[in-house]
NUVEXMI-69451 format. One line per 10 residues: number of its first residue (from 1); for each residue x, y, z of N, C-alpha, C, O. Coordinates in nm, 4 decimals. Example, Ala and Ser with C-alpha at 12.3 -4.5 7.8 and 13.67 -1.06 7.14 Angstrom:
BEGIN
1	1.3190,-0.5690,0.7800,1.2300,-0.4500,0.7800,1.3200,-0.3300,0.7800,1.4236,-0.3319,0.8465; 1.2850,-0.2250,0.7080,1.3670,-0.1060,0.7140,1.2900,0.0030,0.7870,1.3409,0.1138,0.8039
END
This chain:
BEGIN
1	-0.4939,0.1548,-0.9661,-0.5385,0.1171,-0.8327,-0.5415,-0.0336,-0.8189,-0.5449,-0.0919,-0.9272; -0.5410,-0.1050,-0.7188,-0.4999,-0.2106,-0.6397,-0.5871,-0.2183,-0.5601,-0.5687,-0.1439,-0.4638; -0.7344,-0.3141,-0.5543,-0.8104,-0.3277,-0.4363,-0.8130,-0.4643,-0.4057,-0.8203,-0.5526,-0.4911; -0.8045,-0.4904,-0.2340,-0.8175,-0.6293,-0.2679,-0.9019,-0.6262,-0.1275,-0.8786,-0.5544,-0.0303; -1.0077,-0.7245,-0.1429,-1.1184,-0.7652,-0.0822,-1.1166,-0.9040,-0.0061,-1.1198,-1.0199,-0.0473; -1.1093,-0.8414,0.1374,-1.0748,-0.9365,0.2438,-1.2096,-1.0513,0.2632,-1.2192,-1.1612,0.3177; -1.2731,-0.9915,0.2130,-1.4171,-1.1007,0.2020,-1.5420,-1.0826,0.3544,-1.6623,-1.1089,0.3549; -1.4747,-1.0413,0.4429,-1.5570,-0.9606,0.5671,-1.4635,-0.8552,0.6345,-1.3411,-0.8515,0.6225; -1.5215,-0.7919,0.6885,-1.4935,-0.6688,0.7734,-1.3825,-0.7649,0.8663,-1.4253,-0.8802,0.8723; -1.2650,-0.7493,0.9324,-1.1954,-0.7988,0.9910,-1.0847,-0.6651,1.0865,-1.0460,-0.5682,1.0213
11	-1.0482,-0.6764,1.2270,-0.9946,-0.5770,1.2773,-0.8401,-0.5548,1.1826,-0.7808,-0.6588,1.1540; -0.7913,-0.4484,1.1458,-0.6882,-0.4503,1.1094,-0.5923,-0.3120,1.1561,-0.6342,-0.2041,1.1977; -0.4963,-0.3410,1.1411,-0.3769,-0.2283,1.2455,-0.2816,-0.2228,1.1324,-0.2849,-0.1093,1.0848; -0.1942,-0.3029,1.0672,-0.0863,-0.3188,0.9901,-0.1040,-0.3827,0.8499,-0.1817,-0.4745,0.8240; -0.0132,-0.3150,0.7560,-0.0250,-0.3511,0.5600,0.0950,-0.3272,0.5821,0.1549,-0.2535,0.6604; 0.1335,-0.4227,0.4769,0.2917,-0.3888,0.4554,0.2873,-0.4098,0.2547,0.2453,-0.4946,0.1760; 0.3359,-0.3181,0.2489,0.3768,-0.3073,0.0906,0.4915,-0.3650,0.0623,0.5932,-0.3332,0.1240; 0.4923,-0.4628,-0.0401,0.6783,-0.4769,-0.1604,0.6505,-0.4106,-0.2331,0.5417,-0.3563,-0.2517; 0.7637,-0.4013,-0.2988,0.7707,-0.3597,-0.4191,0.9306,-0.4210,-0.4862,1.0193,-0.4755,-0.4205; 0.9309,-0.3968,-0.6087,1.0713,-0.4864,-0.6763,1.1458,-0.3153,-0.7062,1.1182,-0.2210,-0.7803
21	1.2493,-0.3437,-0.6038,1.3339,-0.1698,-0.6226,1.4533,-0.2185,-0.7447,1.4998,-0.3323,-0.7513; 1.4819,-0.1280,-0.8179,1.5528,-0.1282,-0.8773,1.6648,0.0248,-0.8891,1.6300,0.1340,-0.9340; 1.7941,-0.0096,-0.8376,1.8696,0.1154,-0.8247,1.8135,0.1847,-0.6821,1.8070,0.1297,-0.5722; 1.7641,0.3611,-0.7270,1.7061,0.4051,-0.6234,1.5666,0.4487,-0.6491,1.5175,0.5413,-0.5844; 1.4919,0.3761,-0.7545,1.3470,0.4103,-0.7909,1.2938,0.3901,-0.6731,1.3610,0.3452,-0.5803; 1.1817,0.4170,-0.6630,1.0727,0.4616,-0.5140,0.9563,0.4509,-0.6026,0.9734,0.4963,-0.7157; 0.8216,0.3919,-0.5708,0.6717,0.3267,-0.6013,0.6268,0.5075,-0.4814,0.6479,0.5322,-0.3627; 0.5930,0.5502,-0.5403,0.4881,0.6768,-0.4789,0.2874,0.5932,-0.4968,0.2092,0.5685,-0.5885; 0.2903,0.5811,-0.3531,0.1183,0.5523,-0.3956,0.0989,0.5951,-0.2487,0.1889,0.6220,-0.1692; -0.0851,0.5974,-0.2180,-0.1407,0.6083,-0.1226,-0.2315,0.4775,-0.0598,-0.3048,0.4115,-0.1334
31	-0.2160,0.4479,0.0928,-0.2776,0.3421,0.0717,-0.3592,0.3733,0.1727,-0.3324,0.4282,0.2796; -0.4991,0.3195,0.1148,-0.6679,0.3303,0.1664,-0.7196,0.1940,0.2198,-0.6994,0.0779,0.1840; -0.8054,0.2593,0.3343,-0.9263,0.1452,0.3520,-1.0360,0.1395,0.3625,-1.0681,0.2390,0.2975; -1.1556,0.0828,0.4080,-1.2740,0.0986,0.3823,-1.3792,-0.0527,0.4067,-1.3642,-0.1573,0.3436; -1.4705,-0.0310,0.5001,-1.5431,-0.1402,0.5466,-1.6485,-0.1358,0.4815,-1.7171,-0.2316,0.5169; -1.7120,-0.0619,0.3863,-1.7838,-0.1177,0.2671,-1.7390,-0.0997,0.1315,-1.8220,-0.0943,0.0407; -1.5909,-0.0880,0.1046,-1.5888,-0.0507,-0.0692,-1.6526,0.0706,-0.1742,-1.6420,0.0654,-0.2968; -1.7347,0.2021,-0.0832,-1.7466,0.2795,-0.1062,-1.6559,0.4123,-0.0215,-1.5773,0.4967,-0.0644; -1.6982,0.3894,0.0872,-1.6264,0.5138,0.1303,-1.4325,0.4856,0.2179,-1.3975,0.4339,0.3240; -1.3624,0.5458,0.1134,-1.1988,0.4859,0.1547,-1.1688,0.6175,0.2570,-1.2126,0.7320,0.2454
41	-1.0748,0.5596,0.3664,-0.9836,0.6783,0.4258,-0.8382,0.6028,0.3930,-0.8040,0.4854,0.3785; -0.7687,0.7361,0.3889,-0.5913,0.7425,0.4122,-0.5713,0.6375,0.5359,-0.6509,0.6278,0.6293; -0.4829,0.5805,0.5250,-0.3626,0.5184,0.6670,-0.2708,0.5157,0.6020,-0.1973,0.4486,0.6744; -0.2034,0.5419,0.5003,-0.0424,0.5575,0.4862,-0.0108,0.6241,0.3368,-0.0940,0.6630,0.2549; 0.0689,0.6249,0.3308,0.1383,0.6649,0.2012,0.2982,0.6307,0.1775,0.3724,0.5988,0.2704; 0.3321,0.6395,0.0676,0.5222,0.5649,0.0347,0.5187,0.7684,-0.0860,0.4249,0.8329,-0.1329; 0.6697,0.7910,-0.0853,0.7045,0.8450,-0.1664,0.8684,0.8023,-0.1893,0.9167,0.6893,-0.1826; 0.9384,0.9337,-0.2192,1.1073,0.8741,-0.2439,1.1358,0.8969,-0.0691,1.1017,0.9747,0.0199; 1.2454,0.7392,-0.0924,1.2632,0.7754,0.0772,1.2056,0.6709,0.1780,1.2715,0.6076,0.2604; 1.0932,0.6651,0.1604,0.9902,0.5971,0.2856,1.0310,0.4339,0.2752,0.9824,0.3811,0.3752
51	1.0971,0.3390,0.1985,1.1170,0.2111,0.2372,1.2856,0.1804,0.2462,1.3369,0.0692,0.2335; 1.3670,0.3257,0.2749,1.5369,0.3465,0.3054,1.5762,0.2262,0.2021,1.5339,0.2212,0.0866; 1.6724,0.1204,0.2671,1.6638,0.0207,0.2028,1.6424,-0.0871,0.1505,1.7065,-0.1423,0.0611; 1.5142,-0.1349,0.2264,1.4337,-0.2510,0.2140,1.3328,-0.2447,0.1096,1.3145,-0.1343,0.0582; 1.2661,-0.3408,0.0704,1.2285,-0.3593,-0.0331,1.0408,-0.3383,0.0008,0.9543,-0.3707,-0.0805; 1.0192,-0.2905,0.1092,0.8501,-0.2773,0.1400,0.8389,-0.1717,0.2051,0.9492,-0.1172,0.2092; 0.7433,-0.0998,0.2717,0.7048,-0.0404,0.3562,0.6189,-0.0806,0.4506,0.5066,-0.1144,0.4129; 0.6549,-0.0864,0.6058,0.4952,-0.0803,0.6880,0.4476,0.0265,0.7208,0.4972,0.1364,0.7453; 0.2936,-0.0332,0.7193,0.2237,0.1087,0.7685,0.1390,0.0369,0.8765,0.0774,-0.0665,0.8507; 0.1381,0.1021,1.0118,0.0521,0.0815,1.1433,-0.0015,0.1794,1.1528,0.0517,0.2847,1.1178
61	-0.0937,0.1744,1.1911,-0.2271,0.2537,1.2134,-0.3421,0.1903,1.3419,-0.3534,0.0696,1.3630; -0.4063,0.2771,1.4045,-0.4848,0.2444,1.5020,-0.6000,0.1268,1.4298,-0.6539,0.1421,1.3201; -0.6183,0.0180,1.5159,-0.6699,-0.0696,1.4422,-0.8338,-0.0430,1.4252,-0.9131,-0.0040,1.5110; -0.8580,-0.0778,1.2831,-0.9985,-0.0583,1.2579,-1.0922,-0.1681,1.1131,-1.0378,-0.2179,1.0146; -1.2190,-0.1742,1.1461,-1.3029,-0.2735,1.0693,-1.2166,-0.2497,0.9373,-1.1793,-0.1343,0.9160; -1.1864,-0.3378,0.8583,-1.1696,-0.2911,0.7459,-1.1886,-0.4449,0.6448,-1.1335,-0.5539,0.6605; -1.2834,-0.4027,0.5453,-1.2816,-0.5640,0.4570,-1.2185,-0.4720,0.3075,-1.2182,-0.5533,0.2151; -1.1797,-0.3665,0.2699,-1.1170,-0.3081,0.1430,-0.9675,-0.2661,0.1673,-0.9562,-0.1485,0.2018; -0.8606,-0.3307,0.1576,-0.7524,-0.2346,0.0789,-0.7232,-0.1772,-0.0505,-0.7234,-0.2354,-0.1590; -0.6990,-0.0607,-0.0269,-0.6957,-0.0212,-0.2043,-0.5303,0.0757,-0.1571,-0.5033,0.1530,-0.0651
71	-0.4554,0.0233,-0.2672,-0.3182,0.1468,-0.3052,-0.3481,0.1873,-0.4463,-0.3533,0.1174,-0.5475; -0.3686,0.3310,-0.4285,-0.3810,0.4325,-0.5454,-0.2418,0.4994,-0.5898,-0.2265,0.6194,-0.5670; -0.1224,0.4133,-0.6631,0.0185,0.4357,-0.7356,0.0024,0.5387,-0.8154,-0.0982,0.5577,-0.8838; 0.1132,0.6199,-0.8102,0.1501,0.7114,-0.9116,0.2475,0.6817,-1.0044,0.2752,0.7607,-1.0946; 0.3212,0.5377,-0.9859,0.3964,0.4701,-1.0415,0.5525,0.4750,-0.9684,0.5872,0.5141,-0.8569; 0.6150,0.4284,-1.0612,0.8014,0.3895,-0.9674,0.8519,0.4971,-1.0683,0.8432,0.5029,-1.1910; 0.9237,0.6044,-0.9491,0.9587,0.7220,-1.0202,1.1496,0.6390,-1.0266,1.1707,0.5288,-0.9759; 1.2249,0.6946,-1.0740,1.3430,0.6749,-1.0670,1.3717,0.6014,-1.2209,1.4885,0.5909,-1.2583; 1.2803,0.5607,-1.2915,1.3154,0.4308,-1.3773,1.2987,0.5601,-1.5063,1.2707,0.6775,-1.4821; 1.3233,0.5030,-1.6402,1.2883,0.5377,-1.7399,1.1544,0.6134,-1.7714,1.1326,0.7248,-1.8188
81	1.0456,0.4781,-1.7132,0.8711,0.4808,-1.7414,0.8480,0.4425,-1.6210,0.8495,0.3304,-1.5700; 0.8076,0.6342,-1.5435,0.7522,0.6274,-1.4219,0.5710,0.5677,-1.4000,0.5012,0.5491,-1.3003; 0.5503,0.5545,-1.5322,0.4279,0.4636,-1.4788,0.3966,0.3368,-1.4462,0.2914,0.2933,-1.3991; 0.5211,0.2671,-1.4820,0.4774,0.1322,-1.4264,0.5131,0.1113,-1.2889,0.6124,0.1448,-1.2244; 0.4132,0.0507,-1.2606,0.4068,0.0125,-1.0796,0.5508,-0.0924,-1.0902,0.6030,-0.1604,-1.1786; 0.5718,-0.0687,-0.9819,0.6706,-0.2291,-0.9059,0.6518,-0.2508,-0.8049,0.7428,-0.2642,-0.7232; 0.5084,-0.2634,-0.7720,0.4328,-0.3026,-0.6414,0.4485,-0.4724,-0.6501,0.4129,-0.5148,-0.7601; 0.4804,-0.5447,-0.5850,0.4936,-0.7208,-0.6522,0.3807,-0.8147,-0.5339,0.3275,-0.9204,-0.5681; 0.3596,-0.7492,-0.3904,0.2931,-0.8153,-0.2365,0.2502,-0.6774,-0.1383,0.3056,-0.5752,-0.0978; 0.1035,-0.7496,-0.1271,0.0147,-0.6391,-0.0033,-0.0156,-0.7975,0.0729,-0.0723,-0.9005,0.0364
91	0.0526,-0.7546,0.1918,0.0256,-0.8438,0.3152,-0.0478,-0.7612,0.4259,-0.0059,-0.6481,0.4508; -0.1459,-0.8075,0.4878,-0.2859,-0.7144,0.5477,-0.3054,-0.8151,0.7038,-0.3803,-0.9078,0.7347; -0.2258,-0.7605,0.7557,-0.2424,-0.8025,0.9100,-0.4069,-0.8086,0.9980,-0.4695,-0.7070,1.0285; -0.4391,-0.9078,1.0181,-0.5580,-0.9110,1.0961,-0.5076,-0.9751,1.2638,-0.4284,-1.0628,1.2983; -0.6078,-0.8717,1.3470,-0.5855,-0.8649,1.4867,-0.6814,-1.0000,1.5665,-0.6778,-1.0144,1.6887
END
């Protein structure tokens, strides 16, 4: 897991994930938020597929308080050793 702490509650709508693709590996994770660091909800998810050929994914979502992102990876399937992440940038749009 991947949390990163915006430091206050701030409106947010859009995250955009990288990741470093290699071939046709795909980063499978879920990505959460949460305006106190205890209780997370879903706004997006990546599996095989979801970033075609670019190297990130966006995810928009109806905008809401949020001071926690967290992506919970299952790792980059396609490679040898599907556990290592190749997550490399979480950019976290504030409204």
């Amino acid at each position: 897991e991947i949390t990163v702490d915006l430091g206050r509650a701030q409106a947010v709508a859009r995250v955009v994930v990288h990741e470093t693709s290699v071939g046709k590996s795909h980063e499978i994770y879920e990505l959460l938020v949460s305006r106190d660091g205890k209780a997370f909800e879903q706004v997006g998810s990546a599996k095989k597929g979801s970033r075609g050929d670019a190297t990130f994914v966006t995810h928009a979502f109806d905008a809401r308080e949020v001071r926690y992102v967290r992506i919970a990876t299952h790792g980059c399937h396609g490679l040898t050793f599907p556990s290592f992440s190749r997550l490399t940038e979480v950019q976290v749009f504030v409204k």
